[in-house]
MARBAMAR-299077 format. One record per residue (C-alpha): residue in one letter; z, y, x; residue number from 1. Coordinates in nm, 2 decimals. Each point is the difference from the previous one (the first is absolute). Example, Ala and Ser with C-alpha at 12.3 -4.5 7.8 and 13.67 -1.06 7.14 Angstrom:
MARBAMAR-299077
@res A&pz 0.78&py -0.45&px 1.23&n 1
@res S&pz -0.07&py 0.34&px 0.14&n 2
END
This chain:
MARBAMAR-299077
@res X&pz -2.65&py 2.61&px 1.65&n 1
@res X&pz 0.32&py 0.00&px 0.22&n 2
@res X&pz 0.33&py -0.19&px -0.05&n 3
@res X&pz 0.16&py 0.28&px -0.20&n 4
@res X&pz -0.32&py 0.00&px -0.26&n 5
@res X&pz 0.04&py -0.36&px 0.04&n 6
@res X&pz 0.37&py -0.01&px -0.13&n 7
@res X&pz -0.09&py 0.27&px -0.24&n 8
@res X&pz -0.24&py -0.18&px -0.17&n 9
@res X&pz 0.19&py -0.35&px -0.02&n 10
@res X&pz 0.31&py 0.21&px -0.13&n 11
@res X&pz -0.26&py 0.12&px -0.33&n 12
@res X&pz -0.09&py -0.37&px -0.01&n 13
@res X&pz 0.39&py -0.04&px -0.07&n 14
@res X&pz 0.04&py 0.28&px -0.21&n 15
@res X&pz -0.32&py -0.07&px -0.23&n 16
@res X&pz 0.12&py -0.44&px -0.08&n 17
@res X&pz 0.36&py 0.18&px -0.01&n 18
@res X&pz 0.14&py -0.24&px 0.26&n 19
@res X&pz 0.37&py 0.11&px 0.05&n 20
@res X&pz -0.01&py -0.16&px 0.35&n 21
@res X&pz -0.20&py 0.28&px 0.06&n 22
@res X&pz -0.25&py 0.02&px 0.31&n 23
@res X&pz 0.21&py -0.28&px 0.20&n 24
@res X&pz -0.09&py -0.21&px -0.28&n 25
@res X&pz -0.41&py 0.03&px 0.04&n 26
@res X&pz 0.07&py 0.01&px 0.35&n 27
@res X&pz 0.17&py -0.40&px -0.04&n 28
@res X&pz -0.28&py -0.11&px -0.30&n 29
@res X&pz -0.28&py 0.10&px 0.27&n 30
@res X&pz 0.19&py -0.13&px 0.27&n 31
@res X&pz 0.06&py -0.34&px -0.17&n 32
@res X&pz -0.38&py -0.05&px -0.10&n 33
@res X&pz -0.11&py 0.05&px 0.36&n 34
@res X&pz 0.19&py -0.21&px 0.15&n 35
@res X&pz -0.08&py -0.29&px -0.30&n 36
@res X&pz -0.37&py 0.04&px -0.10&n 37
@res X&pz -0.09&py -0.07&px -0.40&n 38
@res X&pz 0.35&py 0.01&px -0.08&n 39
@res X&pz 0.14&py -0.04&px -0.39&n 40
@res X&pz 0.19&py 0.25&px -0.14&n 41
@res X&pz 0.29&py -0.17&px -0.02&n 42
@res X&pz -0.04&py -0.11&px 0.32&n 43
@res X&pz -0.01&py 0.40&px 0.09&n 44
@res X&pz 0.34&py 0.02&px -0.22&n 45
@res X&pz 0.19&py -0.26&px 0.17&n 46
@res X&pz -0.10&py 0.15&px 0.33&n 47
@res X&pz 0.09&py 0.35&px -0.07&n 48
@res X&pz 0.26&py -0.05&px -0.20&n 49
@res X&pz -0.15&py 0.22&px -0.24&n 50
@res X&pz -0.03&py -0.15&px -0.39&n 51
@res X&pz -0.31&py -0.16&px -0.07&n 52
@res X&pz -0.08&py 0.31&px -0.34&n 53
@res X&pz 0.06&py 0.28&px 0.29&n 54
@res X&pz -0.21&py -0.23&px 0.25&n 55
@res X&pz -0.29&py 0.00&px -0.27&n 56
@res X&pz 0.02&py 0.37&px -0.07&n 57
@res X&pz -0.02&py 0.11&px 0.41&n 58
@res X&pz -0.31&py -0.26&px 0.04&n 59
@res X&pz -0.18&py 0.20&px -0.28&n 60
@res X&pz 0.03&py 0.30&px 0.21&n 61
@res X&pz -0.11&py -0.13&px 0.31&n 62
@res X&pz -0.31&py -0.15&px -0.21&n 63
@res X&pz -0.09&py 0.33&px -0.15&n 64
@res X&pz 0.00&py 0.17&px 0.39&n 65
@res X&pz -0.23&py -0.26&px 0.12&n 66
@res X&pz 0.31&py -0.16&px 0.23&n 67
@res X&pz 0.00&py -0.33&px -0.12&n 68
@res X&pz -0.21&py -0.26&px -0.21&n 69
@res X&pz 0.08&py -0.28&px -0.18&n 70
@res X&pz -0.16&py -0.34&px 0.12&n 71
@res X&pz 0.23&py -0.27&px -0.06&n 72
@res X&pz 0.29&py 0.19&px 0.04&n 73
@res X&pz 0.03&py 0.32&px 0.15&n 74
@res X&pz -0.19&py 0.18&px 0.35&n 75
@res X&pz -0.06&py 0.25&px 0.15&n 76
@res X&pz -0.30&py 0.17&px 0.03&n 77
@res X&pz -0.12&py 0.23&px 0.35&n 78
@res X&pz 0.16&py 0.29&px -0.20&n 79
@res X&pz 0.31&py -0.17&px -0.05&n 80
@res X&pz 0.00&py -0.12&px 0.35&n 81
@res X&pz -0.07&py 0.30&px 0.17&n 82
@res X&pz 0.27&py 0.19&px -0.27&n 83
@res X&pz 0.29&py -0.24&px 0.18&n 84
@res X&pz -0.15&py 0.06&px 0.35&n 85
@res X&pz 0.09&py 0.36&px -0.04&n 86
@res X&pz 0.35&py -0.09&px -0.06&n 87
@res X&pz 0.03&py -0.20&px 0.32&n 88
@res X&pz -0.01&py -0.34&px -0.19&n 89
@res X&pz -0.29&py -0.26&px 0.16&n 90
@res X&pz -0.06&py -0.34&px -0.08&n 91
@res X&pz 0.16&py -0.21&px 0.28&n 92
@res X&pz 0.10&py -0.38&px -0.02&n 93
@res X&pz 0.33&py 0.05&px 0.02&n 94
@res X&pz 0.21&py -0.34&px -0.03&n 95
@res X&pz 0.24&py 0.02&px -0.29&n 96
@res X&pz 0.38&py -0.15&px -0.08&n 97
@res X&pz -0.04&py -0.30&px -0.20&n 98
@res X&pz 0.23&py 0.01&px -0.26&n 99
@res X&pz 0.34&py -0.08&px -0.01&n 100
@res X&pz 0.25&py -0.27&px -0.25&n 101
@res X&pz -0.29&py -0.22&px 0.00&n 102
@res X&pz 0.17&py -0.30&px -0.19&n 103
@res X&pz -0.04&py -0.32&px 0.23&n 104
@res X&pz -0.20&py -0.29&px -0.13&n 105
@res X&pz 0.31&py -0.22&px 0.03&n 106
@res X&pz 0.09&py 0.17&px -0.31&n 107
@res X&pz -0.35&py -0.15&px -0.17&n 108
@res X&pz 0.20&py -0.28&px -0.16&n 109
@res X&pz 0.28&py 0.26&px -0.15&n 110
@res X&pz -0.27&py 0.21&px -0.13&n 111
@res X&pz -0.21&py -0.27&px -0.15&n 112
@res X&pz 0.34&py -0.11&px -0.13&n 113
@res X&pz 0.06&py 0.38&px -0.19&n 114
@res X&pz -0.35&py -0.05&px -0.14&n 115
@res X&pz 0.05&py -0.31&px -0.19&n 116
@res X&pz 0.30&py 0.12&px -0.16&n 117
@res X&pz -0.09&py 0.27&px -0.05&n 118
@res X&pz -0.31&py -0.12&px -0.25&n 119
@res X&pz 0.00&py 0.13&px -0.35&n 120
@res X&pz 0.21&py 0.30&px 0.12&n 121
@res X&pz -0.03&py 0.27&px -0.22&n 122
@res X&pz -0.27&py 0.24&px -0.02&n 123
@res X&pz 0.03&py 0.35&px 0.12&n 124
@res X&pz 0.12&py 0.25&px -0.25&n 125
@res X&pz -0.22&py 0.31&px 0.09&n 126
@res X&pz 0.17&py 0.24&px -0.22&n 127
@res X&pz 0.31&py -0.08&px 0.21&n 128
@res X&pz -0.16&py 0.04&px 0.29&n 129
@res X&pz 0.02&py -0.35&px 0.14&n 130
@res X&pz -0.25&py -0.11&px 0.24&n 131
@res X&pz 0.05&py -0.41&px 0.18&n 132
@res X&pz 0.08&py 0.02&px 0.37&n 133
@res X&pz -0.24&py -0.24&px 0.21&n 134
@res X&pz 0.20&py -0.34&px 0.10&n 135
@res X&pz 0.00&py 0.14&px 0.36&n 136
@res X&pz 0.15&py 0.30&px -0.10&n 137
@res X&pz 0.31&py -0.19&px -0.16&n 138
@res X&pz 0.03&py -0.20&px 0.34&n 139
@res X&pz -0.01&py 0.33&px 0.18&n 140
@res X&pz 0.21&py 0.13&px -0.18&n 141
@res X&pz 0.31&py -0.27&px 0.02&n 142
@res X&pz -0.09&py -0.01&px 0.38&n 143
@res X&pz 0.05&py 0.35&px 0.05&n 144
@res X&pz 0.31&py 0.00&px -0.22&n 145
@res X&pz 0.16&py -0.33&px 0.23&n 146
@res X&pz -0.12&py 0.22&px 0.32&n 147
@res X&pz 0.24&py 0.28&px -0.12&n 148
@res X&pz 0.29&py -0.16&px -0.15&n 149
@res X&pz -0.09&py 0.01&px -0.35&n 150
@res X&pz 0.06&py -0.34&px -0.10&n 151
@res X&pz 0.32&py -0.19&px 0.17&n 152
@res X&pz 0.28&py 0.03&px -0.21&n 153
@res X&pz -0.16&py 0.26&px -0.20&n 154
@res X&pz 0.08&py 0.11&px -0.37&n 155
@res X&pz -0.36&py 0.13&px -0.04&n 156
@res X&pz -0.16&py 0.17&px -0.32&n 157
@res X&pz -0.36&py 0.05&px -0.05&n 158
@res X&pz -0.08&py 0.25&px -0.28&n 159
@res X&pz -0.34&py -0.17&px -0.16&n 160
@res X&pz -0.16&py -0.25&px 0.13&n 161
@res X&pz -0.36&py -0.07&px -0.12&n 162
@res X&pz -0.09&py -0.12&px 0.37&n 163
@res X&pz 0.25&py -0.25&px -0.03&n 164
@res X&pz 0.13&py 0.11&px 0.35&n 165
@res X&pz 0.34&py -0.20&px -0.12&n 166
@res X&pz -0.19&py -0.35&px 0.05&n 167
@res X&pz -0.10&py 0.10&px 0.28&n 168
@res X&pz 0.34&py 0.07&px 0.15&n 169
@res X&pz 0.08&py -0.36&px -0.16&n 170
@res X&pz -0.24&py -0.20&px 0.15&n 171
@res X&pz 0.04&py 0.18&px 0.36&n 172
@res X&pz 0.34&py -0.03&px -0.02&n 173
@res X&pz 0.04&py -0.43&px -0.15&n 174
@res X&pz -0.22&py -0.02&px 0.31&n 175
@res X&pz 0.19&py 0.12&px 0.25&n 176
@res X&pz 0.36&py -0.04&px -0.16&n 177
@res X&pz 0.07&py 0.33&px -0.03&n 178
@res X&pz 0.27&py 0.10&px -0.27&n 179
@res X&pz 0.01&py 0.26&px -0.25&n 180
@res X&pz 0.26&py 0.12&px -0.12&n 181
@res X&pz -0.14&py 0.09&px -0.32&n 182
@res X&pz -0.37&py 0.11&px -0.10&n 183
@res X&pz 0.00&py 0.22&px -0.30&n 184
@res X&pz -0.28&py 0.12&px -0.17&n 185
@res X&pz -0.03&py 0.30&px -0.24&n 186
@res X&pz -0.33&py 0.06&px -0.21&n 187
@res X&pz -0.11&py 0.15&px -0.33&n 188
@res X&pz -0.28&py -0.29&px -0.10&n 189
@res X&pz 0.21&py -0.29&px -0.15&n 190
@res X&pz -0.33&py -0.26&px 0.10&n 191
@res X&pz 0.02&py 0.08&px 0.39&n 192
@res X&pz 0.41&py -0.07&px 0.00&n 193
@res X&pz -0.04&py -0.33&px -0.26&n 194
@res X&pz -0.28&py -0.13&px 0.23&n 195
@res X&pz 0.26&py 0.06&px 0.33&n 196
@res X&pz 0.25&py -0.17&px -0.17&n 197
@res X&pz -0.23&py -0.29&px -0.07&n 198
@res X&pz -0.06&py -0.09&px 0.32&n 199
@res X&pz 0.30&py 0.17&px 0.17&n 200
@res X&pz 0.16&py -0.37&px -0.07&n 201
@res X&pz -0.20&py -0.17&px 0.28&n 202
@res X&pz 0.24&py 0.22&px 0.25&n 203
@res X&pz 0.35&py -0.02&px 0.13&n 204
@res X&pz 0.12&py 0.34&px -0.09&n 205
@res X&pz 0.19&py 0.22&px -0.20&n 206
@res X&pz -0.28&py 0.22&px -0.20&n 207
@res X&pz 0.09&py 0.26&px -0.28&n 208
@res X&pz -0.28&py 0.13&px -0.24&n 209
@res X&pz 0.01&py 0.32&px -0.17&n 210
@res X&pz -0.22&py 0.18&px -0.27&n 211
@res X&pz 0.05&py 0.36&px 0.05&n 212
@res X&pz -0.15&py 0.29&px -0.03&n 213
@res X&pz 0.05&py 0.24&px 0.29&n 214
@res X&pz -0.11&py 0.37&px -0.15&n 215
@res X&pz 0.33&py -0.07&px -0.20&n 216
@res X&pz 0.32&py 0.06&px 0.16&n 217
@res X&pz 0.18&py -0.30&px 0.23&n 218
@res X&pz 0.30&py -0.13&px -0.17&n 219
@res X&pz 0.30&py -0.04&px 0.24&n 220
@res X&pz -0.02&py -0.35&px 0.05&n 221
@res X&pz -0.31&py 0.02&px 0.19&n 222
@res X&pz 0.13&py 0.26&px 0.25&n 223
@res X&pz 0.13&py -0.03&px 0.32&n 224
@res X&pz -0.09&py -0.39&px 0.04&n 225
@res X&pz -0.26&py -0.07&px 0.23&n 226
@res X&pz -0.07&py 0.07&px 0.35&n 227
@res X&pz -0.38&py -0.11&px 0.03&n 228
@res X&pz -0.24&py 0.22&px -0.28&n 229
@res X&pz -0.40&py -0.11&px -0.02&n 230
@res X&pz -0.22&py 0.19&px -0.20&n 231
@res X&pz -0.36&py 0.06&px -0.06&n 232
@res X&pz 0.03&py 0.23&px -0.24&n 233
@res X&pz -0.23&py 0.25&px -0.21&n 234
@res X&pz -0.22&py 0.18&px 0.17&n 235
@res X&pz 0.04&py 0.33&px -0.09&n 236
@res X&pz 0.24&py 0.23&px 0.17&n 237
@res X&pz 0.25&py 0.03&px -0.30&n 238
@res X&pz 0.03&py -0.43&px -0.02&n 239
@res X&pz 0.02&py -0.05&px 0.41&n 240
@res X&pz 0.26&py 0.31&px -0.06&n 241
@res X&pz 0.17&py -0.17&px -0.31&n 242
@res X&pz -0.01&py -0.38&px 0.13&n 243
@res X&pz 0.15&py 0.14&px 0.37&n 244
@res X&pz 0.27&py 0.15&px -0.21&n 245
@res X&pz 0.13&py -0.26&px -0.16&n 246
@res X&pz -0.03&py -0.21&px 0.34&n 247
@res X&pz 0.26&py 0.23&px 0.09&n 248
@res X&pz 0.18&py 0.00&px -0.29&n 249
@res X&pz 0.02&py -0.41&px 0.08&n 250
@res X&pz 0.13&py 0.02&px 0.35&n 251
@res X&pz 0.33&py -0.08&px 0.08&n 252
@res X&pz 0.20&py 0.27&px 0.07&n 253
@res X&pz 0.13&py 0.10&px 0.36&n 254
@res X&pz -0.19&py -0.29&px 0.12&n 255
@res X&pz -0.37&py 0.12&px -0.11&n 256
@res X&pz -0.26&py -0.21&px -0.03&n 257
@res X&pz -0.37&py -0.06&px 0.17&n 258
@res X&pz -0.28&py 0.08&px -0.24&n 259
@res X&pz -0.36&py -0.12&px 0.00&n 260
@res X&pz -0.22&py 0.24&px -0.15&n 261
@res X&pz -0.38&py -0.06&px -0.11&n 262
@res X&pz -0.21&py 0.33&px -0.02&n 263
@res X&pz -0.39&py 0.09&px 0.00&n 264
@res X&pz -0.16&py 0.23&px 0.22&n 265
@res X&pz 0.06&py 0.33&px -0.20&n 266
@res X&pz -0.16&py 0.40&px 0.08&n 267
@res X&pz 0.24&py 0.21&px 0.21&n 268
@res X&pz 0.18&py 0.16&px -0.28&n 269
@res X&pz 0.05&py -0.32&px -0.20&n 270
@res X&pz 0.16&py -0.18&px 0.38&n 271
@res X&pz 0.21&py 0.33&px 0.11&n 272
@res X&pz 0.12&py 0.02&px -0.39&n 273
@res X&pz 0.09&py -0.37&px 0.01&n 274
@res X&pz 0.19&py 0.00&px 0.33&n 275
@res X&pz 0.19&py 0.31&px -0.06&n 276
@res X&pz 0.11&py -0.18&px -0.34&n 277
@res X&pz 0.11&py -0.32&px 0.17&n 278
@res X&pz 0.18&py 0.15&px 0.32&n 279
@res X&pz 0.22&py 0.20&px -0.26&n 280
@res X&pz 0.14&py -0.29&px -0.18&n 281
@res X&pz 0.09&py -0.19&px 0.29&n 282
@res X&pz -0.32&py -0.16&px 0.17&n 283
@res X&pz -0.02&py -0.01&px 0.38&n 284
@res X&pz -0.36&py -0.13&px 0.12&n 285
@res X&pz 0.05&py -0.27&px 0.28&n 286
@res X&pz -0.38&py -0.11&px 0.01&n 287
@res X&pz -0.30&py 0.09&px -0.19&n 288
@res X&pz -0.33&py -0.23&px 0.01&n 289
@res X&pz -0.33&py 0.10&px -0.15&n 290
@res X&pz -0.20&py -0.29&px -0.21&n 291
@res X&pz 0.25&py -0.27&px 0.00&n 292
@res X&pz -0.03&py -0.11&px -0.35&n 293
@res X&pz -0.35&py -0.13&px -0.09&n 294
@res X&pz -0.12&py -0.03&px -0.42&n 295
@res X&pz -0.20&py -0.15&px -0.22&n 296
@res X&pz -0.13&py 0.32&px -0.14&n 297
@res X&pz 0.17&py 0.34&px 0.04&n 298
@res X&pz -0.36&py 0.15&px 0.06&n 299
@res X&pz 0.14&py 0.35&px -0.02&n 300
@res X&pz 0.21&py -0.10&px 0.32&n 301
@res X&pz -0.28&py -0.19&px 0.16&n 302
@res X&pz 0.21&py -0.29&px -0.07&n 303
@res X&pz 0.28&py 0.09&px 0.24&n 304
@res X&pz 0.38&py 0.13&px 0.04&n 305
@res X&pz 0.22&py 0.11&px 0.26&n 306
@res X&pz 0.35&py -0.15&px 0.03&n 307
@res X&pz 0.28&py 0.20&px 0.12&n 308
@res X&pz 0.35&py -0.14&px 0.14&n 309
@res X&pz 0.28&py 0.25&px -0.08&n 310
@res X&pz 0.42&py 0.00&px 0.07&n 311
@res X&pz 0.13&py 0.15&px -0.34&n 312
@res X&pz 0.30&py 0.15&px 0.15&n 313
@res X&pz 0.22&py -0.13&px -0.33&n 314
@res X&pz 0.18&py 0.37&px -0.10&n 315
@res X&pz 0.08&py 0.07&px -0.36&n 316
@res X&pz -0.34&py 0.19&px -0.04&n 317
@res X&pz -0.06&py 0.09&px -0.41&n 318
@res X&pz -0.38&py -0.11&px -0.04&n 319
@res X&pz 0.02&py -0.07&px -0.39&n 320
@res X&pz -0.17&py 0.29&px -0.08&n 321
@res X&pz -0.32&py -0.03&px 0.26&n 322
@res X&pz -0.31&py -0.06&px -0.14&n 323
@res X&pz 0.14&py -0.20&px -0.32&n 324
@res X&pz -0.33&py 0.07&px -0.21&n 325
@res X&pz -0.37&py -0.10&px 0.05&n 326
@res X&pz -0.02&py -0.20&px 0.32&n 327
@res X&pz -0.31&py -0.23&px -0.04&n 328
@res X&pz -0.38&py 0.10&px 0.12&n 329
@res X&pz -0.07&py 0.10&px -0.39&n 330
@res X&pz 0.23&py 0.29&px 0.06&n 331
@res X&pz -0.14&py 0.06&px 0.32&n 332
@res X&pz 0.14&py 0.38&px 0.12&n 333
@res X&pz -0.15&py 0.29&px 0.21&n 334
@res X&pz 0.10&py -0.15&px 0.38&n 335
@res X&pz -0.16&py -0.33&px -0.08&n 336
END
């Protein structure tokens, strides 16, 4: 076999687990498990990028062609080795980045802080797609906000907030007197906003709680306000469409605003559709970083999101209409 029957035959491996990232994708799955050794599937997905369902699909093929076993996670066999010496690909120690916006362990005491009140929080609502953010995460998350001027003097909205990302920015910012200008959250479950209010009172700032639901149209009052929006929102291409529509429906005009944007690793048609949507209503991508947010749960995801940082350019862009129907995993579309 030469490289050309080599890349033929991983391109049916694609075709037949009806991977959309085609043969690049088997090319990363086999690439990852080399250079790992018995590694999980979700390990795989976070690797690769590629969700964990698609992940599982590929590995069947690669069982049924003799390229890989499973022995405590996945490896390949002298098959599957040979297969990615073909393609040029050897296993060589190669010394790897460590991963960047590690949270410091002077923050330990913040965090342990978040965790405490945090206790008796309430419990995800899976139909609504919520899924808890580690503590880290939250810390990361305020951290990276601070770095880019997202706090200081900030009117900021969050639309939902089941991670409780608002404490977070409470606690980071009592301890290092930073002020807010006003923190305003916006979520459909009444339980998540009553138990933010409750202990919203242990901080020195302005915070403003609203039940809403977002599918329905924004009334005026909410538009044009804020200048910071942080969402994690549904993760389907229609709710990261429809939540990143009415971020810019809340940005003040002429001055924009800088969005935060959670969003899993999606297939290529489900990313490209999802970009395209957001750069046409006003979203400007400034950074994009892969596996920032860690979850309790959110298997299909291998427990994993990326976060985006965006400029919304603040024009008088009509979004009402986009995507104003199903937007949670249950109505899961085509691109997903």
């Amino acid at each position: 076999m030469d490289r050309s029957e080599a890349e033929s035959t991983l391109n049916k491996v694609s075709f037949d687990s009806q991977l959309q990232e085609g043969y690049q994708g088997i090319r990363l799955i086999m690439r990852a498990i080399l250079r790992g050794k018995n590694v999980p599937i979700h390990d795989i997905s976070k690797i690769t990028g590629i969700p964990v369902p698609a992940v599982s699909a590929a590995r069947r093929e690669l069982e049924k062609r003799k390229f890989l076993v499973r022995s405590g996670g996945a490896t390949l066999t002298d098959a599957g080795l040979d297969m990615l010496s073909l393609i040029g690909i050897c296993d060589q120690e190669v010394p790897r980045f460590k991963a960047p916006y590690e949270v410091p362990d002077v923050m330990l005491d913040q965090i342990a802080k978040f965790d405490e009140l945090g206790e008796g929080r309430p419990d995800p609502d899976y139909s609504l797609d919520q899924s808890h953010a580690i503590s880290t995460t939250c810390f990361r998350r305020a951290m990276y906000f601070h770095e880019n001027d997202a706090i200081e003097g900030r009117d900021i909205a969050i639309l939902g907030d089941d991670d409780l990302t608002s404490l977070a920015i409470m606690i980071y910012s009592q301890e290092y007197g930073l002020n807010i200008k006003s923190l305003n959250i916006f979520d459909i479950d009444q339980r998540i906003l009553n138990f933010i209010e409750s202990i919203s009172k242990k901080f020195d700032v302005e915070i403003n709680l609203y039940e809403i639901d977002l599918i329905q149209e924004l009334q005026d009052s909410y538009k044009g306000r804020y200048d910071v929006i942080i969402s994690d929102p549904p993760y389907t291409v229609e709710g990261l469409t429809r939540f990143a529509a009415i971020g810019a429906q809340m940005a003040k005009e002429y001055v924009g605003a800088i969005a935060f944007l959670s969003y899993p690793n999606l297939g290529p048609v489900g990313n490209s559709v999802f970009f395209r949507n957001i750069s046409e209503i006003g979203f400007s991508p400034k950074e994009l970083i892969p596996g920032f947010n860690e979850y309790i749960g959110a298997q299909m995801h291998a427990g994993i999101s990326n976060i985006g940082r965006f400029f919304i350019s603040g024009e008088n862009i009509d979004v009402a209409e986009m995507y104003s129907g199903g937007i949670y995993t249950r109505h899961r579309g085509d691109w997903d």
